[in-house]
C-alpha positions in Angstrom: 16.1 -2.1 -25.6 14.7 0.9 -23.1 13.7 -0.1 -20.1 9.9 0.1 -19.3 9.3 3.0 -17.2 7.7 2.1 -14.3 3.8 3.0 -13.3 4.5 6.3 -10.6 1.5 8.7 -9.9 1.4 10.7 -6.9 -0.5 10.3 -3.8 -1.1 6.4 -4.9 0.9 4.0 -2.8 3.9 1.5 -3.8 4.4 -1.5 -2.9 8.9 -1.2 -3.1 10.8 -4.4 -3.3 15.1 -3.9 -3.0 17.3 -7.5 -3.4 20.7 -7.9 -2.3 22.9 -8.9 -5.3 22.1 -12.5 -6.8 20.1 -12.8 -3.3 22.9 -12.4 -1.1 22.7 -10.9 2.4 22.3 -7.1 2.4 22.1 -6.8 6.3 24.8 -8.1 8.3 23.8 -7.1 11.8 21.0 -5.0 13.9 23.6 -2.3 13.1 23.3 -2.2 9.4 19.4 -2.6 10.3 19.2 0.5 12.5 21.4 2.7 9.9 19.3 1.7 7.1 16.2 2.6 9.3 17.5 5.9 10.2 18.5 6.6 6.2 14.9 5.4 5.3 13.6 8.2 7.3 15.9 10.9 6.6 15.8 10.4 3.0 11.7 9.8 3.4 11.4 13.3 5.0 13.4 14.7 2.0 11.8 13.6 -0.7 8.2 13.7 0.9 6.9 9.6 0.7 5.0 8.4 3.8 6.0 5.1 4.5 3.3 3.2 5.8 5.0 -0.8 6.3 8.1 -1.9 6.3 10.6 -5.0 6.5 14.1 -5.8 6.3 14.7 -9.5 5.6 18.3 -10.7 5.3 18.4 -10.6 1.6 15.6 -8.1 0.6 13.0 -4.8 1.8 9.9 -4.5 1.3 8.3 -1.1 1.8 4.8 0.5 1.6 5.1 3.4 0.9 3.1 6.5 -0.4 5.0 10.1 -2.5 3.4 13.1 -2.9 5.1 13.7 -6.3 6.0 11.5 -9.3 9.6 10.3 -9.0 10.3 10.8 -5.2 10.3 7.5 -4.9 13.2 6.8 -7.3 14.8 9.7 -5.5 14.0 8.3 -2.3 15.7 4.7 -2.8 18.2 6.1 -4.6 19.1 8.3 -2.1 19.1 5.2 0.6 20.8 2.9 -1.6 23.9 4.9 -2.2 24.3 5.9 1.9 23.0 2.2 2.5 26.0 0.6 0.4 28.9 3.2 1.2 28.0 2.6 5.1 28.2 -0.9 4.7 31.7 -0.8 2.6 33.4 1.3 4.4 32.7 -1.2 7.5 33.0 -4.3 5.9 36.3 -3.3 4.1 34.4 -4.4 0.9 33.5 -2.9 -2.8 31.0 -2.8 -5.0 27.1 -2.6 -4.9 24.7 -4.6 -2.7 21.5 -4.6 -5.0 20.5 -6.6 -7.7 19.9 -3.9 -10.2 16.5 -1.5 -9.8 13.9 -1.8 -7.2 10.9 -2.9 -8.2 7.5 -1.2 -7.2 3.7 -2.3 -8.1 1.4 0.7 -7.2 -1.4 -0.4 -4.5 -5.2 0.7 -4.6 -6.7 1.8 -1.2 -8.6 -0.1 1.4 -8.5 -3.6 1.2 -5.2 -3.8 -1.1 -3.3 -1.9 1.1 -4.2 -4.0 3.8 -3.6 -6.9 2.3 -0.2 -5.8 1.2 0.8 -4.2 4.6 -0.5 -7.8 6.1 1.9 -9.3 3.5 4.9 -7.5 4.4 4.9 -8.0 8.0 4.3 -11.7 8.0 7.6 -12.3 5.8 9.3 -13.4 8.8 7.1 -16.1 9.7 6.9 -17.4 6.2 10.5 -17.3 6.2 10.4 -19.7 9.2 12.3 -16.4 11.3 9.9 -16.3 13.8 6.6 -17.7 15.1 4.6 -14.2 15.4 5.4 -11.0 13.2 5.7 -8.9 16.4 8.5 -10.9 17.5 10.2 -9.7 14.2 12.7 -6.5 15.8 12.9 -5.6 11.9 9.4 -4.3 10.6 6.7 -1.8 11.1 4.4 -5.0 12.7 5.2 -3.8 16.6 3.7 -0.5 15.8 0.4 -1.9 13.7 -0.5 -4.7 16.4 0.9 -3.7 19.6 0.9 0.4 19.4 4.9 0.5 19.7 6.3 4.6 18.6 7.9 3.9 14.8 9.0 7.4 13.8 9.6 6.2 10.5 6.1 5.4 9.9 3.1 7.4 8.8 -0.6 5.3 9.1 -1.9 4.6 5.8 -5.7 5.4 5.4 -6.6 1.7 5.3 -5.6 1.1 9.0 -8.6 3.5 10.3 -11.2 0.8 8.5 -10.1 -1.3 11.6 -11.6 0.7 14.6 -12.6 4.2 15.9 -9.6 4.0 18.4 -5.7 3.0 18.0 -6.3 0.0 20.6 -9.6 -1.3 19.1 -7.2 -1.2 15.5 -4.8 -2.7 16.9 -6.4 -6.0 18.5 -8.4 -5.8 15.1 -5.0 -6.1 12.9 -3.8 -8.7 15.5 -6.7 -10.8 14.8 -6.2 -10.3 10.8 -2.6 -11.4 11.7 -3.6 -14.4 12.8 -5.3 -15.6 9.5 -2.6 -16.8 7.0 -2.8 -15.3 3.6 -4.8 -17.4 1.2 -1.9 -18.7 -1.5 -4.1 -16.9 -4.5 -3.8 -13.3 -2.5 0.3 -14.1 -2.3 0.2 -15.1 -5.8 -1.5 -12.3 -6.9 0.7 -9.6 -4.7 4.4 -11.5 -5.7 3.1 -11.4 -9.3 2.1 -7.7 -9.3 5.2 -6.8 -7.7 7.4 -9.0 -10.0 5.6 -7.4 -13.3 5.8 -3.8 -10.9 1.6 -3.5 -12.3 -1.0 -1.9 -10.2 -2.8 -4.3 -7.7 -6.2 -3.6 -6.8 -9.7 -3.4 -8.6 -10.5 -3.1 -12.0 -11.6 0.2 -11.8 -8.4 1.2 -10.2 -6.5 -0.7 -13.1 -8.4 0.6 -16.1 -8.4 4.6 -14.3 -4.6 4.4 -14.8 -5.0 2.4 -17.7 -6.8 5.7 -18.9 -3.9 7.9 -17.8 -0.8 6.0 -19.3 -2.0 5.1 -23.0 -1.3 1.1 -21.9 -2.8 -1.4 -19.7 -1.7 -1.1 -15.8 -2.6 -4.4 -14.6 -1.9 -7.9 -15.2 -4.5 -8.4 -17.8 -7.3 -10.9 -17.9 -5.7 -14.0 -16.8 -3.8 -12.9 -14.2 -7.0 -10.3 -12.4 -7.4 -11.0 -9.4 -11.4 -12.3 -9.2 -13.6 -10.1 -6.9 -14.1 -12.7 -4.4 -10.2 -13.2 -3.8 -10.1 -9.7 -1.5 -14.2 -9.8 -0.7 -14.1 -8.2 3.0 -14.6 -11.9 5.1 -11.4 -12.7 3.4 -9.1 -9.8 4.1 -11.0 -9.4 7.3 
């Protein structure tokens, strides 16, 4: 059976998810971290896709990120996966590939779904019991979103300037969205999206690319997300 191709338009961010093989550890050391960092960025700039968020857990990435052309950001990861692996090989003495199969990617609406989705990435490490505050993480873009740290990797997705008129009036405002935990339906709703790699956000944004590809984009009824789940109070 083919494999379904998954939802790409230009200009529309991604939500990028990359697991080590049968969810064993893909990063052995801040070593591996940094290379796979500086790859990130070098094969970014290459293939054109802003990355807006970032983390590297032990076992698994998660990237936000946005490409100005259809495909870059197949090109992109693959570019990054086959550096990623040969670097780590050639230092481990050890063969073979480090992912479990194809990324997966969910396409993200603007605003308040980007936010949410950026907010969900860099508070992996404290769901994974790694640390008490995301900006203690040394493995994310959450220094540079709360605290104003230079990430040359990262490029400031649109939803960030909702936040304030000034970087430090954003920055104490994502530090006090940091603060509220995810509500269990939003991580539902952004695992599931990710899992099925279907567009999260609004209707509107679901059905418009509904329009585009001939089939539906989102999850479908039971799984929408209901308007309240990402009204402003709650994202905010």
């Amino acid at each position: 059976m083919p494999r379904k191709r998954r939802l790409d338009f230009p200009r529309i961010a991604q939500h990028i998810i990359q697991r080590g093989n049968d969810r064993k550890p893909c990063f052995f050391g801040a070593d591996d971290c940094r290379h796979y960092l500086g790859v990130l960025r070098e094969m970014s700039l290459r293939h054109d896709c802003a990355i807006h968020a970032y983390v590297l857990m032990t076992n698994h990435v998660h990237l936000l990120a946005t490409p100005q052309s259809a495909g870059a950001v197949g090109r992109m990861m693959q570019g990054v996966g086959r550096n990623y692996v040969r670097h780590v090989n050639d230092r481990l003495g050890r063969t073979g590939t480090l992912w479990e199969g194809r990324y997966k990617a969910s396409l993200v609406d603007s605003d308040r779904y980007a936010l949410a989705c950026i907010r969900y990435i860099e508070l992996n490490p404290v769901r994974a019991a790694m640390v008490a505050e995301p900006v203690d993480y040394p493995w994310s873009s959450c220094a540079a979103h709360a605290l104003g740290h230079s990430d040359a990797l990262l490029c400031a997705h649109p939803c960030l300037e909702t936040l304030g008129t000034d970087g430090a009036g954003r920055q104490a405002a994502y530090r006090r969205l940091l603060a509220l935990p995810l509500s269990v339906e939003l991580l539902t709703q952004i695992r599931a999206h990710a899992q099925r790699q279907r567009a999260f956000g609004s209707p509107q944004f679901q059905q418009d690319l509904a329009d585009q590809l001939g089939r539906p984009a989102g999850l479908g009824r039971p799984g929408r997300p209901r308007r309240e789940a990402l009204s402003p109070e709650k994202v905010l």
